[in-house]
C-alpha positions, -999 to +999 in steps of 0.1 A: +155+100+264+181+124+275+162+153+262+136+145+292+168+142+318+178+172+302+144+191+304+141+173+344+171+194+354+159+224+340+123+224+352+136+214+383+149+242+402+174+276+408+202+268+437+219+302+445+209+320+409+223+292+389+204+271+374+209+236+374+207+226+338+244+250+335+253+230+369+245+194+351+267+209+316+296+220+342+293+185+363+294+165+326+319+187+314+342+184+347+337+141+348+344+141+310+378+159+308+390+143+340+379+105+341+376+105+296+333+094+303+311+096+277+278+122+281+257+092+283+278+071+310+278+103+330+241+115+327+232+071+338+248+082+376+226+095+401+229+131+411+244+121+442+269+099+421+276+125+399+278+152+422+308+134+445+323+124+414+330+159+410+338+170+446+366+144+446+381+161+414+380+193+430+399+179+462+423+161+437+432+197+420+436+211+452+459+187+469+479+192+432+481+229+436+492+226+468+461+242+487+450+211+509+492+199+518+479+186+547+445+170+547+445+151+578+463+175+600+489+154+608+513+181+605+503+203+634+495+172+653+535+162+647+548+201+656+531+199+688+548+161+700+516+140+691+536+122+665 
């Protein structure tokens, strides 16, 4: 069964030179190591599933390193008296 998911993805098509049979290993690799998944809970999620699953990891990692401090831009809101 999951060799014909598998194949699906790579049949499927090339976004911007990468195919997306490496995207689908990256996305299951990212969900894994982050939320401890197993290959076969994450390949059951639609793409769309899987896809923000791994957009809000990336936003997690940024707000941890510091690169999205202020998200909601309540900051410059506050510096110029709206707070």
């Amino acid at each position: 069964m999951w060799g014909k998911i598998y194949n699906h993805y790579s049949f499927k098509c090339t976004i911007g030179g990468v195919s997306t049979s490496s995207s689908l290993v990256n996305d299951i690799h990212t969900i894994a190591y982050f939320y401890h998944w197993t290959e076969r809970d994450i390949l059951s999620l639609s793409i769309r599933k899987r896809k923000n699953y791994v957009e809000l990891i990336r936003e997690q990692i940024d707000r941890e390193n510091g690169e999205d401090d202020d998200p909601f831009g309540k900051l410059e809101e506050n510096e110029e008296g709206g707070l």
